[in-house]
N, C-alpha and C positions, 0 to 999 in steps of 0.2 A: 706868441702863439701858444696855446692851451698842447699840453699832451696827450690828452683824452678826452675824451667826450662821452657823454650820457642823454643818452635819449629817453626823453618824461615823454612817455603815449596818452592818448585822452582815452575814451571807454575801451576795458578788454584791447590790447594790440599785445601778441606774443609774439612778435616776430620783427626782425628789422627789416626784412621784406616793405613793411607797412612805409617803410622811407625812401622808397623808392632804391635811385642809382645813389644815395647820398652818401650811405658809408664806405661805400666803393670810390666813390671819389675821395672821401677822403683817405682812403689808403693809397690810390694814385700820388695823393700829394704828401704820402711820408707817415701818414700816421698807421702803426700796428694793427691787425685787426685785434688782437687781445687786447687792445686800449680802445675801444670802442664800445660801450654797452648799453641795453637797452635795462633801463627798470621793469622790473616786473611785478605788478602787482594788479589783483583781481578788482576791478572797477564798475564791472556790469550790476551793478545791485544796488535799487535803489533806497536801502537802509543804510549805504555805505556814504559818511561823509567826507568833506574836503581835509577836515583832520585826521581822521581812519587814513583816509591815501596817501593824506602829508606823511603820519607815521609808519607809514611801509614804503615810502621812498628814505624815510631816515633810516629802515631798517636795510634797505636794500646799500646804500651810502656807507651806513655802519659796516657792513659786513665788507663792502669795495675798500676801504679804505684799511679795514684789517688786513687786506690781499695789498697794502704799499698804493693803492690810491690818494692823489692829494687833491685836494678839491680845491687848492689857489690857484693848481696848473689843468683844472677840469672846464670845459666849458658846457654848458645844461643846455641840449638841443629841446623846446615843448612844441610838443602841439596838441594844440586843440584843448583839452578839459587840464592836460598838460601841464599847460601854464599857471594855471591857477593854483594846481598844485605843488607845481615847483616854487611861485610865490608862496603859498603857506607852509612849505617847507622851508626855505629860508628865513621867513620872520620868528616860526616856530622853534629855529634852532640858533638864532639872535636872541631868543627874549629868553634861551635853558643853557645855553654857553659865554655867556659875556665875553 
């Protein structure tokens, strides 16, 4: 079982609100709320692409992972535009970290 979690939003979500009862549950079942985070990064703008978002979830990641986050024990909750960008942030940081 993952120690953490991250949640990738699709257009503009600030809030984990936007996930309903989910990160509540998962503190029911043991996980901290300080291990639980949402990414955040500004999406509503349509000059803004899939690699722009990929690199503001790496930067969001970078800076988690300076705070003792380890991303073998993270699991990447997406939705929505989300997804896509959490795929291109993991191919993006396969193909500059071997």
């Amino acid at each position: 079982m993952p120690k953490s979690v991250v949640f990738v939003h699709g257009y503009s979500v600030r809030s984990l609100s936007t996930y309903g009862h989910f990160p509540a549950l998962l503190v029911a079942h043991g996980f901290k709320p300080a291990d639980i985070e949402l990414s955040a990064f500004d999406s509503l703008d349509n000059c803004i692409t899939c690699d722009d978002l990929a690199g503001a979830l790496e930067h969001q990641v970078t800076l988690l992972e300076a705070q003792g986050l380890d991303i073998t024990e993270t699991a990447f909750v997406a939705h929505s535009t989300g997804a896509i960008i959490a795929r291109r942030w993991m191919i993006n940081r396969l193909l500059h970290n071997p």
